[in-house]
Each structure stands twice: as C-alpha cells, then as structure tokens.
Kinemage of the C-alpha trace (Angstrom):
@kinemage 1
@onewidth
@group {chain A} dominant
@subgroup {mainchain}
@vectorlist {calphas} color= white
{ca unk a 1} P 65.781 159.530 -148.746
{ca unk a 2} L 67.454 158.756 -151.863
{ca unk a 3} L 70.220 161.281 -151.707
{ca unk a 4} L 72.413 160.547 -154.677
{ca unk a 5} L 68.911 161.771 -156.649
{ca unk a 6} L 68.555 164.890 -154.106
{ca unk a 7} L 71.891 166.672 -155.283
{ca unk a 8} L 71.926 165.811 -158.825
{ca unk a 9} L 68.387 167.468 -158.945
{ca unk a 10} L 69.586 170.507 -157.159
{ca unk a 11} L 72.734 171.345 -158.381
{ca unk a 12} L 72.923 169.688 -161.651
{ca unk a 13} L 76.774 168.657 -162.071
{ca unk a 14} L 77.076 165.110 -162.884
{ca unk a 15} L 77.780 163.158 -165.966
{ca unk a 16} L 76.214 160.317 -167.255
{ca unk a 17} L 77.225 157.492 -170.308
{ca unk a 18} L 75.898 159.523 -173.247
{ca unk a 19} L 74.805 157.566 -176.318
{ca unk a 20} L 75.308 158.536 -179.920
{ca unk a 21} L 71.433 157.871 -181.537
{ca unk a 22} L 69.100 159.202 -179.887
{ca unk a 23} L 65.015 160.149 -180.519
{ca unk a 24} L 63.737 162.858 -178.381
{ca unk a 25} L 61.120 162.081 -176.048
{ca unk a 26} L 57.479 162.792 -177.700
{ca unk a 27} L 56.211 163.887 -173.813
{ca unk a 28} L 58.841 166.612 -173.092
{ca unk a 29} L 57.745 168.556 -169.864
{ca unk a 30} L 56.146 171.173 -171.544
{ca unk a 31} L 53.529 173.707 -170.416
{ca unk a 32} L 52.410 177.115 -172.247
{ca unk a 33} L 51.099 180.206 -170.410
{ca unk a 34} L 48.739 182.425 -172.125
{ca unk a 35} L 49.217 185.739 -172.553
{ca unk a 36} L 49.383 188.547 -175.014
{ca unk a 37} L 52.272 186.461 -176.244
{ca unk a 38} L 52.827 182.821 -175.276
{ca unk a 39} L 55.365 182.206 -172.795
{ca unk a 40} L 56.607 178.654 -172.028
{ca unk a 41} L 57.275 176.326 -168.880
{ca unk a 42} L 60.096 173.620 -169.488
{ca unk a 43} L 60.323 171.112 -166.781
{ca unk a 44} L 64.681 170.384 -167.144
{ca unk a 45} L 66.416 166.995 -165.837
{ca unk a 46} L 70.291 168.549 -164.663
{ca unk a 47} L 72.406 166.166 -166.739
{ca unk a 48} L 74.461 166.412 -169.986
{ca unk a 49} L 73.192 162.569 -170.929
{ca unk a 50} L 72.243 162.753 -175.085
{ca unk a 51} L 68.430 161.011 -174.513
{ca unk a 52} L 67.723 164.236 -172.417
{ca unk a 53} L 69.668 166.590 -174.318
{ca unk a 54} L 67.877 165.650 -177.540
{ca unk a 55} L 65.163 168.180 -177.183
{ca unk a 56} L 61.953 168.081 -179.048
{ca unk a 57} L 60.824 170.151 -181.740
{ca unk a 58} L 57.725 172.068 -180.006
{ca unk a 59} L 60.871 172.625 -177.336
{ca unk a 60} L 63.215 173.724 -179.482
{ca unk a 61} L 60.420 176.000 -181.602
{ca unk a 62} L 59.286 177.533 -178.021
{ca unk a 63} L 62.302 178.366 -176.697
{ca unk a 64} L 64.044 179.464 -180.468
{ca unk a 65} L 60.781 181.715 -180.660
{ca unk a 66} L 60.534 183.021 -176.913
{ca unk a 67} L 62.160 186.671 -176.255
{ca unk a 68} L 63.869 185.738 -173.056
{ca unk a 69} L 65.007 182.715 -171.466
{ca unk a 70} L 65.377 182.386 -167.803
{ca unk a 71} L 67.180 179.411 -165.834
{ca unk a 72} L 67.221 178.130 -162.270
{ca unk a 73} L 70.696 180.241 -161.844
{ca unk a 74} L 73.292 181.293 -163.949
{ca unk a 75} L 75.329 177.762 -165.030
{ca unk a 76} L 78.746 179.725 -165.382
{ca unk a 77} L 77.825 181.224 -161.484
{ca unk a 78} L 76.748 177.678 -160.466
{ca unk a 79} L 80.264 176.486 -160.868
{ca unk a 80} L 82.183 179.104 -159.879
{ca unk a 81} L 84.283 180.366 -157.093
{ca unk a 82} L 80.884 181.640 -155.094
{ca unk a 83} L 79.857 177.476 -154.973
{ca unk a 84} L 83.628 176.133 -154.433
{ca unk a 85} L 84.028 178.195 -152.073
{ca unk a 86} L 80.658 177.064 -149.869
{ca unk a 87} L 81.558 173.770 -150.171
{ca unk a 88} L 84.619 173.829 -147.839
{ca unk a 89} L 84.996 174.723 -143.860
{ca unk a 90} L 86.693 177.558 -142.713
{ca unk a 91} L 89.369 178.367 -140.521
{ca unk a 92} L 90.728 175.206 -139.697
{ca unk a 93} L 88.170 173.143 -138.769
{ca unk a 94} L 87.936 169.668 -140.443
{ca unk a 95} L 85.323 167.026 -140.711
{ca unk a 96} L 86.746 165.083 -137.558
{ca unk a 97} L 85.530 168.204 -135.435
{ca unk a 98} L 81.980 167.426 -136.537
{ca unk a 99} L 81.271 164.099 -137.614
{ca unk a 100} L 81.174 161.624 -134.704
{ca unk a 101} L 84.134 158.940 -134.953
{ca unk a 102} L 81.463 155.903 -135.506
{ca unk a 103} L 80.180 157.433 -138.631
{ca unk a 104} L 83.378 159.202 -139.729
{ca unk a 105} L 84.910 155.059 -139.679
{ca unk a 106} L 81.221 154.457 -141.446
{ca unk a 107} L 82.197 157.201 -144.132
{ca unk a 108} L 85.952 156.554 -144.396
{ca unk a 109} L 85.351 152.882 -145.104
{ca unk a 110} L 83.255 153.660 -147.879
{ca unk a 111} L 85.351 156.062 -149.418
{ca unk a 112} L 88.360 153.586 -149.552
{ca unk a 113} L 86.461 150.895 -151.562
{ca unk a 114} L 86.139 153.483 -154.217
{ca unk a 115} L 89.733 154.133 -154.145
{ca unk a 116} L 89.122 157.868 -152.454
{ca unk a 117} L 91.307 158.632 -148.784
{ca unk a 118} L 88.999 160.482 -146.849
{ca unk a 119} L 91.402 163.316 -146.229
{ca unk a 120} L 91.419 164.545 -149.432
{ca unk a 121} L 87.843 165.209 -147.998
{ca unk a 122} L 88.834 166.731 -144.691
{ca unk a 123} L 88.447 170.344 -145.672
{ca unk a 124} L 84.419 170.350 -146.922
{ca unk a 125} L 81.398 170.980 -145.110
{ca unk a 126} L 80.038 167.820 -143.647
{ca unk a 127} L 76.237 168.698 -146.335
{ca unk a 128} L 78.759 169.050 -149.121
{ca unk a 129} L 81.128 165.621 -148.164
{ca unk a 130} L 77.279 163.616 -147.899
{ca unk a 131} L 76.741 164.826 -151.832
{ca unk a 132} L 80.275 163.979 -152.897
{ca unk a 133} L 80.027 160.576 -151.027
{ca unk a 134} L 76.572 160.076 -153.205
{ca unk a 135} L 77.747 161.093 -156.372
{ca unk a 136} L 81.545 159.168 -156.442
{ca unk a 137} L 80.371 156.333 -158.973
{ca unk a 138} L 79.777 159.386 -161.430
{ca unk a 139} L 82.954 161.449 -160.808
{ca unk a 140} L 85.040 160.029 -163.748
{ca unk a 141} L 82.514 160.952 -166.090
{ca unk a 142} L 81.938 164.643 -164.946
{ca unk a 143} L 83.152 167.575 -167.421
{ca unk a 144} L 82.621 165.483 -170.172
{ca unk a 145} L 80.043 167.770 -171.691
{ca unk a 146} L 77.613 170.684 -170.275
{ca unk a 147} L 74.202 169.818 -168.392
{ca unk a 148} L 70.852 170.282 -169.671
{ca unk a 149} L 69.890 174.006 -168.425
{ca unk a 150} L 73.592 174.958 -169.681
{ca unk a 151} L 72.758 173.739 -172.993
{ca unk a 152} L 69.762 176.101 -173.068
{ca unk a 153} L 71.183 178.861 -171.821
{ca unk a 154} L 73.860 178.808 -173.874
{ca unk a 155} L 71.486 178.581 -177.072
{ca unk a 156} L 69.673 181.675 -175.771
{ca unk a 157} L 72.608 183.805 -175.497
{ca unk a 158} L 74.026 182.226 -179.214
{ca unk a 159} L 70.722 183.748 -180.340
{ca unk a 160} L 71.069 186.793 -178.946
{ca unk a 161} L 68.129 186.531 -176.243
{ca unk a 162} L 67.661 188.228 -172.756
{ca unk a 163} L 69.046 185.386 -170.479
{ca unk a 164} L 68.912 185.508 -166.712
{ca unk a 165} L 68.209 183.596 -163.377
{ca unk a 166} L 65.016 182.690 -161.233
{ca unk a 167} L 67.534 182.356 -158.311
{ca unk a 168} L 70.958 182.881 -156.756
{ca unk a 169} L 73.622 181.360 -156.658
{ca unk a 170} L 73.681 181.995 -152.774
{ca unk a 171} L 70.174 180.681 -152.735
{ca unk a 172} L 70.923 177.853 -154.133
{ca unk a 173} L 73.621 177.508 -151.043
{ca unk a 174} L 71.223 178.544 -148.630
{ca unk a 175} L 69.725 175.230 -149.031
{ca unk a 176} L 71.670 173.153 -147.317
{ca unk a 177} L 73.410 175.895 -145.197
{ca unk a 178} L 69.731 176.013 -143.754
{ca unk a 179} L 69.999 172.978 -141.896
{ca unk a 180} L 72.095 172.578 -138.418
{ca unk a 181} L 75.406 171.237 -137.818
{ca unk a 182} L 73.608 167.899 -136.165
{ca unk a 183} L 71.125 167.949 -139.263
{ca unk a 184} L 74.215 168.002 -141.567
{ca unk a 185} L 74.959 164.668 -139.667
{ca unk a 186} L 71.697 162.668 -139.967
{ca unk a 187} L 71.949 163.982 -143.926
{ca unk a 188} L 75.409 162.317 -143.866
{ca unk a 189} L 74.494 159.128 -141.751
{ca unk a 190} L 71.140 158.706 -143.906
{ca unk a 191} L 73.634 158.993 -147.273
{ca unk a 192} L 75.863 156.535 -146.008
{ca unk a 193} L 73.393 154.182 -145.143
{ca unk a 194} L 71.234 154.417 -148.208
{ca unk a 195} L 74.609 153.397 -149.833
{ca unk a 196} L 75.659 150.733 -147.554
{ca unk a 197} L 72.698 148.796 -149.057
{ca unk a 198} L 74.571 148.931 -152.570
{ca unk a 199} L 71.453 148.495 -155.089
{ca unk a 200} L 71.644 149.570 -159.347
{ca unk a 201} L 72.097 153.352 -160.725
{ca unk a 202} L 69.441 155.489 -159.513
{ca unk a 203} L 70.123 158.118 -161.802
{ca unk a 204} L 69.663 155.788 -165.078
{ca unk a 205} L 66.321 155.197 -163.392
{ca unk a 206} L 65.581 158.882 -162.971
{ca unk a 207} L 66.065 159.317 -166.599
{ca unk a 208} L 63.843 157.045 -168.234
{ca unk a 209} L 61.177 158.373 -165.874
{ca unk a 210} L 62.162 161.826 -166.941
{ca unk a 211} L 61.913 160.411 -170.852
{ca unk a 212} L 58.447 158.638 -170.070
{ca unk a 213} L 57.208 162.299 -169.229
{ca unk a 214} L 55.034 161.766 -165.658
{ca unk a 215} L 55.908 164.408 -163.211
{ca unk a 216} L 54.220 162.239 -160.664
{ca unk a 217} L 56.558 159.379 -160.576
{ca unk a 218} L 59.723 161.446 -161.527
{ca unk a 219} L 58.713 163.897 -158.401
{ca unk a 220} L 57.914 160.795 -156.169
{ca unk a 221} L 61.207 159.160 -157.184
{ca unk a 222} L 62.872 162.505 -156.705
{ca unk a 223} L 61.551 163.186 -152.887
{ca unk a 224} L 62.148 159.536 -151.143
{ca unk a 225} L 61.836 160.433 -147.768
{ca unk a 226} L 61.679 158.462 -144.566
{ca unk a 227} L 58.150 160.000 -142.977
{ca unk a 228} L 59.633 159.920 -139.666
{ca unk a 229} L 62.390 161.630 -140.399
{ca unk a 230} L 62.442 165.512 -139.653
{ca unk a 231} L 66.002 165.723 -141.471
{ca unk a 232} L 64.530 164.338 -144.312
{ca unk a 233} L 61.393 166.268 -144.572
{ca unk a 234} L 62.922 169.754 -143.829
{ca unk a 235} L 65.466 168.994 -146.406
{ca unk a 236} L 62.818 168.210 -149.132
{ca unk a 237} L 60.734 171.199 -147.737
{ca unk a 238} L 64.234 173.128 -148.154
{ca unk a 239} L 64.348 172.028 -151.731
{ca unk a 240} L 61.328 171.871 -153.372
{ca unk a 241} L 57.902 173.244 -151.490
{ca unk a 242} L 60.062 176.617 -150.559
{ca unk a 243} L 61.993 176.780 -153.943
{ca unk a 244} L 58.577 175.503 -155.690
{ca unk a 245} L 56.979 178.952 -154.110
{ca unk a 246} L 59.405 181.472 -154.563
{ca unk a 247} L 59.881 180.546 -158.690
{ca unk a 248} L 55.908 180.296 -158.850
{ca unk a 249} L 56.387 184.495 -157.542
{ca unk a 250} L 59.460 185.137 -160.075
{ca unk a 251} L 57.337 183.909 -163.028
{ca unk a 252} L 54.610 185.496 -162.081
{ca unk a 253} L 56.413 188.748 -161.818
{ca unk a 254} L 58.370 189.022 -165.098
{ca unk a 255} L 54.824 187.804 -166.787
{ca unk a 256} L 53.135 190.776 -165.502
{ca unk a 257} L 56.295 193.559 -165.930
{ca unk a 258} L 56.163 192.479 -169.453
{ca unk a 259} L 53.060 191.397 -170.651
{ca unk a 260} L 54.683 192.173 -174.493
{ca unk a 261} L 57.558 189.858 -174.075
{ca unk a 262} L 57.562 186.014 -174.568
{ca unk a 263} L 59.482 184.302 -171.720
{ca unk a 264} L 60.900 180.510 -171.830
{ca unk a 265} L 61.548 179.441 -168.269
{ca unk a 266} L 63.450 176.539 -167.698
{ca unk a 267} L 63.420 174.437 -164.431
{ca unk a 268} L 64.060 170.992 -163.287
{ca unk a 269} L 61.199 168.688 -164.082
{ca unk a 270} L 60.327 167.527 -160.389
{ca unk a 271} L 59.083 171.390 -159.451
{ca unk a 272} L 56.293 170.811 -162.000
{ca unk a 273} L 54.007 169.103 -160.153
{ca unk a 274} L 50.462 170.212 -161.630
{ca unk a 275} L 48.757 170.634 -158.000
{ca unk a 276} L 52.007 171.607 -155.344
{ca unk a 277} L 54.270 172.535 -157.358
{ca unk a 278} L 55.356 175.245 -159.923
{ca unk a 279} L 52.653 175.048 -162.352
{ca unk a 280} L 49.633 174.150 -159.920
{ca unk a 281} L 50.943 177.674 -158.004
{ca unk a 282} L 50.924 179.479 -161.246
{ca unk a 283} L 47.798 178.159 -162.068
{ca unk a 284} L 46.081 179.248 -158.496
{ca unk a 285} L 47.320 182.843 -159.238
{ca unk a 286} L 45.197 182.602 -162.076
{ca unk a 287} L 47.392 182.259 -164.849
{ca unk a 288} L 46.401 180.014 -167.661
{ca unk a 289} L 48.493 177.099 -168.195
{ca unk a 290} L 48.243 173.676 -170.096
{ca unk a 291} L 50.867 170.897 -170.844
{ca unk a 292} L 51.844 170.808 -174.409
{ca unk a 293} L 51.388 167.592 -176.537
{ca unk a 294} L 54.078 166.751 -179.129
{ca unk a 295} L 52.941 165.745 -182.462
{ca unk a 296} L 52.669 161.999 -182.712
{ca unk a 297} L 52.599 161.470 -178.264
{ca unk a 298} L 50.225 159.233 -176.546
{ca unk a 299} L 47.397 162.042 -174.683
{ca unk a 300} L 48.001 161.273 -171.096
C-alpha cells in the first residue's frame, strides 16, 4: 500500500509547495443530482496546495448557489482536542510495549535521518506513529494555509449557508481504531518498508491526477494495496467501500428530508468512483446523477 497517500486522503492535514498562478482545472470532479432543485456532488483532494484550491467556475457557481453545504466532518472538529487526543496511548504505555524491537530499530532509524528522536514519538498509538512516519517530508510545510474542504466550508458559513458533516469526528477515528493491535503493526512495518525504498513525492503525483480529472486512476493510485495482504485490504475496506456506503445513505437522506433545499456535498475525490463508489451507490438508489462538463473541457 502506498500509505503516505492513505492518510493524507483520510484526514486531510498536510501542506504542500503552493504556487502563486494558477488556472483551475477545466475537469473538476463534479456531478449534479436532479431534483426539484439541483443539488451538487464535489469530489475534494484534502490539501491547501493553490492548483487545487483554484476552484472552477461551475464549482464555485454550484456551491455559491446551493442552500446547504455539507463536508466529510467538521474541519475545526477534525483538528481538535477529540483527534489529538486519539492519537496518543493511554496510561503509560509507550510504543516499545507494542512494536517488536526489530521494527521499532527499523522505525527509529528512519526517524533519525530526518532529524526526528523517536521518543518524542513514544506516547502515540502505533496507527497514528505509521501516518506521522509517512507524512515527515511534509511536516515543515503544515499550517501554512487551510485544506481544501476547510476552504469550502468556510465560504459556506461566510455566506451564511446551513453547513454540517456527513460524518464524525469519532468515525473518522474509528477507522483505524478498527484494526488490532498486531494489524496496527503490519500497517507500521508495511509504512516503513514502502519508505525504505525511498522513490519521488507521491503526493505531487496525486495532484496532477486529481487536476487531470479521472477518478479511475486517482482512486487506483489512492488504494495501492498488496492483494495478499489482509492488513491492507481491511484497511482500504475500512476507508473507502464502508465510508463509500454510509455517505451514499447520508446523501440520500438529507435529499429526500428536503426535497426543497439545494445541497452541495463535498467529499474527497477517490469516493467517487462512478460504479463502487459514492456516486455509482447514489445512482443504484435511483437518484439521477451526471458529471458536469466545464465550459471549454475535453468530453471524456
């Protein structure tokens, strides 16, 4: 699996080089749902780099125009004491009491050539240590500016909008609280390994996927999994089909409670598959939903 990509698409904290002129993409991840009024699908990449944040016009126009905007989860709850908080052990248990010494050396090696002691680590949760381990090349460039769906939401309440979540913050936890102690492990061994192998920036490749507008490849990309892996494949299972299921309901469910009200729901772009994920499920409960071209894009 390509875990740096797996936690930047879930929790959406990271920083990337932003750059100063920028052109929106013309395939922004786009869909409209029929109704009484139009309500809109917007497929989000969790970043606060300018080439995503430069939103197209039919975006900006859907979700200046929609009633109510709703957002994976609440940004300001995302990064709040609730999340902090999960990220650590309690008591006083430390990462030696899980980890086994071989990959604990593994880890601690790592950490050192990017400056980093590993007991400034000793105190998180061996899931949350694997995601800081991935992400350390982006750390200096983190609270620079806000992500994506925090952008959005942040517009929506500026305008005055009904704002809310399609899921909790302790949902978002349960996650990767759902997998075992020993599963915890494997996520950590498989992180360190994947980064052992050194390679280029696998976010910068994320975005121009995002920016190029397939959900295929982005989704593909996204979900690298080893097949034989059951770690792996519950963990992708964890974050998208289950996730992918339980939006698909949430949508469905504010659509029909208020069939009068225009909705802009904002997600991250790899839950939009068009058979498996978000909008194929939307589409199988019947509800009518195409991708929108932007003026001047290629048809796909």
């Amino acid at each position: 699996m390509s875990f740096p990509l797996v936690f930047f698409s879930f929790l959406g904290i990271l920083t990337v080089s932003a750059q100063n002129q920028v052109t929106p993409t013309d395939k922004p991840f786009l869909w409209k749902i029929e109704g009484k009024k139009p309500s809109w699908l917007f497929g989000t990449i969790h970043l606060p780099d300018d080439r995503v944040l430069a939103l197209h016009k039919v975006v900006t126009d859907a979700l200046d125009t929609s009633d109510a905007v709703y957002v994976e989860v609440d940004p300001a709850e995302a990064q709040g004491p609730k999340m902090q908080q999960a990220l650590m052990l309690a008591g006083n248990q430390t990462l030696r009491d899980l980890v086994p010494a071989e990959l604990y050396g593994r880890t601690e090696k790592y950490l050192q050539t990017k400056g980093l002691p590993i007991m400034a680590l000793e105190k998180m949760k061996v899931w949350s240590l694997a995601v800081t381990v991935a992400t350390l090349d982006y750390l200096p460039l983190m609270l620079t500016k806000q992500h994506m769906d925090f952008v959005i939401f942040t517009r929506a309440k500026e305008n005055k909008k009904e704002t809310g979540s399609l899921e909790t913050v302790e949902e978002q936890i349960a996650v990767f609280e759902g997998l075992t102690t020993e599963e915890q492990v494997e996520f950590l061994r498989n992180t360190v390994e994947e980064l052992e192998k050194g390679g280029g920036n696998p976010i910068e490749k994320v975005i121009k996927m995002y920016l190029a507008g397939d959900v295929e490849p982005l989704f593909a990309e996204l979900s690298q999994i080893k097949k034989t892996d059951p770690t792996s494949e519950k963990l992708m299972r964890l974050l998208f089909t289950d996730r992918d299921a339980h939006m698909a309901e949430r949508i469905e469910a504010k659509l029909k409670a208020s069939p009068d009200k225009s909705f802009f729901f904002a997600v991250g772009a790899g839950h939009l598959r068009e058979k498996e994920g978000v909008v194929g499920l939307l589409a199988k409960k019947g509800l009518a939903i195409n991708r929108v071209s932007a003026p001047g894009s290629v048809p796909k």
